[in-house]
Each structure stands twice: as structure tokens, then as C-alpha cells.
C-alpha angles and dihedrals in degrees: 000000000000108000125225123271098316122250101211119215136168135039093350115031096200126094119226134267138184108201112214115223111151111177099001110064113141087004129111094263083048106063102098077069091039093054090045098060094045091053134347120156089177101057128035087224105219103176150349128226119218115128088200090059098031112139086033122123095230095209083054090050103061104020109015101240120099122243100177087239096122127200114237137190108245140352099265089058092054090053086052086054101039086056095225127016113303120239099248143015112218117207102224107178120107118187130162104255090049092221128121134235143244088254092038084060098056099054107048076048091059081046102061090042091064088049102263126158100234119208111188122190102194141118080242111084112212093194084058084061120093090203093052105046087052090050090052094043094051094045095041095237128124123222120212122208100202086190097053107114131235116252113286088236087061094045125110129233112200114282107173106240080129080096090065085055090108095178138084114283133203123187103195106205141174147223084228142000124275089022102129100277102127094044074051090058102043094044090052086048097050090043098047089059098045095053077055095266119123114227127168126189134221121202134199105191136081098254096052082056089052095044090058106258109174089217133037152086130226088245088194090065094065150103103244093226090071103033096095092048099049089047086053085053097046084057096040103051081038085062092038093055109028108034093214127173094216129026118185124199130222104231120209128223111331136287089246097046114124099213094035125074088163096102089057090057095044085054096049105038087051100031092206127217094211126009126202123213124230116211147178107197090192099049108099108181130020117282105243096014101060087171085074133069122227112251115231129248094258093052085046102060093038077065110052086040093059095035097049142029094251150097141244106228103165150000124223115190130222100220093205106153083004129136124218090256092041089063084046094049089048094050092053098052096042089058095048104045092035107032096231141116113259129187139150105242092209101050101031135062108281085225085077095059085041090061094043081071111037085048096057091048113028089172080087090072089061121009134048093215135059110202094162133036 
């Protein structure tokens, strides 16, 4: 008989999940699976499903360093690894329209059969499907919907307490969405704390929710009227509880994106002192919109810097189709036509993104507040 939502003890806190990502892993609709098994506090990942990739390590396959979390064919065959049925299913797909398939379905049904907790990220609420919430009472499961808003009576309009946000504060953007912002933003993070500076990050998409981020909102759920504010309210309680002296927020999409307005809300409700770009030199056209070419670099900080009271201060590169001495070429270029420090946090020392940092505000070396840029 399936238990109720697990309460972990022992060695590893975390319960266990299999995130499901047939057809997607390590590509752009793929990369709620592909953040989770870079970093998630909340889940012990045991396995991913993607029959294409199946055999794979799936460490080795987006970043080439092996993490022992294994990609498997099918469900069943996680279940077989796993050696009993898993905690929890992830839904790790990602596309556009936020919505499931027929074959997706299937699978988080056969899921929730076996007696799997089911969280689901998309724009499609499960608990709002007859067919689903039969399926999760009868097998004694819950489903969570991370995307799923807050009532419109507890949401926040911008107030602007922002202006009693005291500490430093990074907006890490992009010139297009999936593009590596968020794994940006948690490495910077990691890395700041670990060079003795505390930095805290708030996120504003769905996978940062499902990771296990403390603060944050999935900006894209909402009515627009209310996503700077709760942006402002995700720093502000961040500040409030945590007392960092950096907090550096996940941006969403790009400024320039035609189906995206969430970096202008992420602008606005945090009102940054310094913002780092997100590229990928060899993308030419935007992921799900392939109608549109991607902006450079160049386009896409004229635009933050005229948009917002803020600074570039930096660019990090998504080395997707890139060689080794293509990263180190493109470095190269972004730092002497734009006169700012560039690095790909992924290939290069994190030192290097830390400093990006450190350089543009040398207040961090001595003194916990920033009251003036």
C-alpha cells in the first residue's frame, strides 16, 4: 500500500526521485531534468528516463563529468535500478506550451499506479484532471503542481520595500530562454560562499522551485500585474531571512524575447545593481521560436542598460556545439568589444565568475551593505 508524502531520515535526507524526460534530455525542453541533475537539495535523483539517451551517465552527458545518476529506458527499468519504487516521479520536460501528451500521460499515470508521488512543473495542473486526481486518491499519492500561483488576494503588487534591500544585488539574464541562466545563478551562488562571501539566490522559474530553492516564484504563472512585486517579495523575505550579503536573482527568458515580458519584471521588481548575460555564440535563432533570430550580446545589454537602472558587469557563455577553443575565442571577443569580463561557468574556474563580481563592486571586500552603486 503507497505511504503518504515521505518524511526522509538517515544518511541522505532526501527522498528519491526518477525524473522523467523521455525524448528531451540535455536539450532545451529538457532542462527542468537537466537542472536537477546538476543540483537539487530537495530529491536524491536516482535515475533519468529517456530511452534515446538510455546507458548514458547523465552527469557525463551534459557536462562530462560523471555523477553515478544513470539514464535509463523506461520506468519499469528505473524501478529495477532503483531496487523498489522511488519516492517521487519529476516531470522533466519543459516545452513551450507547458502542457503534457498523450505518452507523457501515460507515464506519470503509471507513476502514480506504482505508488509514486508525482510533481509536475507545468502550465497543465494535474490536480485540475479528473482522471489524475482518481488515479492519486486511489493510489494514496499527492501530486504537486510547482507552478501552480498563489491566490490573487495573497499576491503582491510592488510596494517598494526593494529600497530596504540594503545588499548587493545580481539579476543574471539571458539573450533566450533555456539558455543556462539558472545553472549561472546556482554556481555563482555556490561559488560566492564558498570565496566567504554569503549569497543567497532567488529563483523565478519552476525548476529552481523543484530543486529546492528557499525563495522564489514561478514568475511565468502569474498574472503580470503582480510578477514585479512578487519578485520584490521573494528579495525581500530572501534579505529579511537570510541576512546575505549578495543575493542573486534567476532571470527568465530575455529582455528582447518576443514571447517573454519576465525579465522585465525581474528588472523591475529587484531593481539590480549589476546584471550578467547569458549567451550562446553559436544559437542562431531562438529556441522555441525558430521565426526569430537570437540578439547578440552586444544588442542585448544595450538593452538592460536602457531599460533598467542598472549595469552589465559581466557575460557567461553556454558552450552548447562549442569547442574548447571556440569558448576561449569567444571570451576573448565579448571582453574586448564590450569591456567586461566574460567566462563559461561550466568550463572555466568559478573563481573567474566570483571575480566578475567582486571586481564590479569592490564595497563586498569591506562592507555588508551597499547603499550606493
Amino acid at each position: 500500500m503507497p505511504q503518504p508524502a515521505p518524511t526522509p531520515s538517515t544518511r541522505d535526507a532526501r527522498p528519491t526521485a526518477v525524473v522523467y524526460c523521455e525524448g528531451q534530455f540535455g536539450e532545451q525542453d529538457g532542462k527542468t531534468a537537466n537542472g536537477l541533475v546538476r543540483h537539487s537539495e530537495k530529491y536524491r535523483i536516482v535515475s533519468v528516463i529517456d530511452s534515446r539517451r538510455a546507458g548514458l551517465d547523465a552527469g557525463s552527458f551534459l557536462d562530462g563529468t560523471a555523477n553515478g545518476v544513470p539514464v535509463l529506458t523506461d520506468l519499469t527499468e528505473a524501478i529495477a535500478h532503483a531496487g523498489g519504487v522511488p519516492d517521487y516521479l519529476i516531470c522533466g520536460v519543459a516545452p513551450a506550451d507547458g502542457l503534457l501528451s498523450p505518452a507523457q500521460r501515460v507515464v506519470l499515470l503509471d507513476g502514480i499506479a506504482r505508488g509514486m508521488h508525482v510533481v509536475n512543473g507545468l502550465h497543465e495542473f494535474l490536480n485540475d484532471d479528473a482522471e489524475f486526481v482518481a488515479a492519486s486518491l486511489m493510489a494514496g499519492v499527492t501530486i504537486t503542481d510547482v507552478r501552480r500561483p498563489k491566490e490573487k488576494k495573497d499576491l503582491k503588487l510592488f510596494s517598494g520595500r526593494i529600497a530596504d534591500v540594503t545588499c548587493l544585488r545580481i539579476a543574471v539574464l539571458g539573450t533566450d530562454g533555456a539558455i543556462g541562466k539558472r545553472t549561472t545563478a546556482t554556481l555563482l551562488v555556490q561559488a560566492l560562499n564558498a570565496r566567504g562571501v554569503k549569497a543567497v539566490m532567488v529563483g523565478t522559474g519552476q525548476t529552481t522551485l523543484i530543486q529546492g530553492g528557499r525563495y522564489g516564484v514561478a514568475l511565468d504563472a502569474l498574472v503580470p500585474q503582480f510578477c514585479s512585486g512578487e519578485v520584490e517579495d521573494q528579495v525581500v523575505a530572501a534579505f529579511e531571512g537570510e541576512d546575505p550579503e549578495v543575493i542573486v536573482v534567476e532571470g527568465q527568458g530575455a529582455l528582447s524575447h518576443p514571447a517573454y515580458l519576465t525579465s522585465a519584471h525581474i528588472l523591475r521588481g529587484s531593481r539590480p545593481h549589476g546584471v550578467i548575460v547569458q549567451h550562446a555564440p553559436k544559437r542562431r535563432v531562438l529556441g522555441d521560436f525558430p521565426m526569430v533570430a537570437m540578439p547578440t550580446v552586444a544588442s542585448e545589454v544595450e538593452l538592460i542598460e536602457a531599460f533598467a537602472d542598472t549595469k552589465v558587469i559581466g557575460v557567461t557563455i553556454n558552450h552548447e556545439h562549442m569547442t574548447d577553443a571556440d569558448v576561449t575565442a569567444a571570451i576573448d571577443e565579448y571582453e574586448l568589444d564590450l569591456g567586461v569580463p566574460a567566462t563559461d561557468p561550466l568550463t572555466r574556474p568559478l573563481d573567474r565568475l566570483v571575480d566578475m563580481v567582486v571586481d564590479a563592486f569592490p564595497t563586498l571586500a569591506g562592507s555588508r551593505t551597499l547603499s550606493e552603486r
